[in-house]
C-alpha positions, -999 to 999 in steps of 0.1 A, spaced: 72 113 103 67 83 124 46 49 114 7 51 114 -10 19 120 -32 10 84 -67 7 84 -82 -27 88 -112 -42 76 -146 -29 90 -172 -63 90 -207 -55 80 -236 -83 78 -249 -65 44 -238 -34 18 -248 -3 22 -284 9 7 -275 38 -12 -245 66 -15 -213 58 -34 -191 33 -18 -157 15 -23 -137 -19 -17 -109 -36 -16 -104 -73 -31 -85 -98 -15 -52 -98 -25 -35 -127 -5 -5 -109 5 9 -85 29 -5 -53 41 20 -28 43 26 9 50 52 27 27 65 65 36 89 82 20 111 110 47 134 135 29 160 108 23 148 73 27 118 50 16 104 25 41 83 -2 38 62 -13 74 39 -43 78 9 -36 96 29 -44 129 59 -24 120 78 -50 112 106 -39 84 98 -56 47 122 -31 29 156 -55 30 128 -87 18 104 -70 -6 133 -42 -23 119 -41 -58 88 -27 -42 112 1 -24 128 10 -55 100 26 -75 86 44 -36 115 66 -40 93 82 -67 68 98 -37 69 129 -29 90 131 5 72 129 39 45 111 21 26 79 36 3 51 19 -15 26 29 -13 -8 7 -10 -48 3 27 -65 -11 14 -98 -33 31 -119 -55 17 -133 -88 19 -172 -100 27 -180 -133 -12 -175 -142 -10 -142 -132 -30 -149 -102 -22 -138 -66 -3 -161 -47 9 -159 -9 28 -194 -13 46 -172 -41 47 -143 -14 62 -166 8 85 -185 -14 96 -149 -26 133 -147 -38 132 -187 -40 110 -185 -69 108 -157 -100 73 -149 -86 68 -111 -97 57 -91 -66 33 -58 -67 23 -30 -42 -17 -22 -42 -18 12 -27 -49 13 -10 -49 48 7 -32 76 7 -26 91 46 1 117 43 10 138 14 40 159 13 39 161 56 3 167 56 -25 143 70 -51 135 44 -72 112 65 -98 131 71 -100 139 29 -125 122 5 -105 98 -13 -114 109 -47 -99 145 -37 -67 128 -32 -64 104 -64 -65 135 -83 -41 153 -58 -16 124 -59 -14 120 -99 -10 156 -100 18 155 -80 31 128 -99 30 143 -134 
């Protein structure tokens, strides 16, 4: 399984009329892709460039995915109000900032391509899988 570029933001001039509809705040941090192969997690900014040596404590609990699995999310970093921070992003490993992964989207699960999917569908496939 080889890197998929992320999604970026699509800029409307107003919200749509009617039909359900979904977001995503602004974090303030890093948008990154995260897959799991059969043995190793990696962690991808939205350029490819490797975050896995700088943001490890997000690696660590990826390892739980399903192998050949690939989401779609945002690495931010919390200051002591429990706000997001990119100067805490940025400072990260300087500071005792406490660093998150907001998954976003799921776009493969267990080696198959889910792009095309509702993402409702997959929420409930992905905590089933979890459980």
């Amino acid at each position: 399984m080889g890197f998929i570029e992320p999604m970026l933001l699509l800029r409307t001039n107003k919200l749509p009329e009617s039909g359900p509809w979904l977001y995503e705040p602004k974090l303030d941090g890093y948008r990154a892709v995260a897959y799991k192969t059969a043995t190793k997690v990696h962690l991808r900014s939205r350029n490819n460039k490797d975050f896995a040596t700088k943001y490890s404590a997000i690696v660590e609990p990826l390892a739980a995915l399903p192998p050949e699995t690939m989401i779609d999310g945002e690495v931010i970093a919390v200051d002591d109000a429990g706000r997001p921070s990119f100067n805490a992003l940025e400072n990260y490993g300087a500071t005792h900032s406490s660093l998150f992964y907001y998954v976003f989207d799921v776009m493969v699960l267990k080696g198959r391509d889910v792009m095309g999917e509702p993402l409702s569908v997959l929420v409930i496939q992905f905590v089933t899988i979890r459980r």
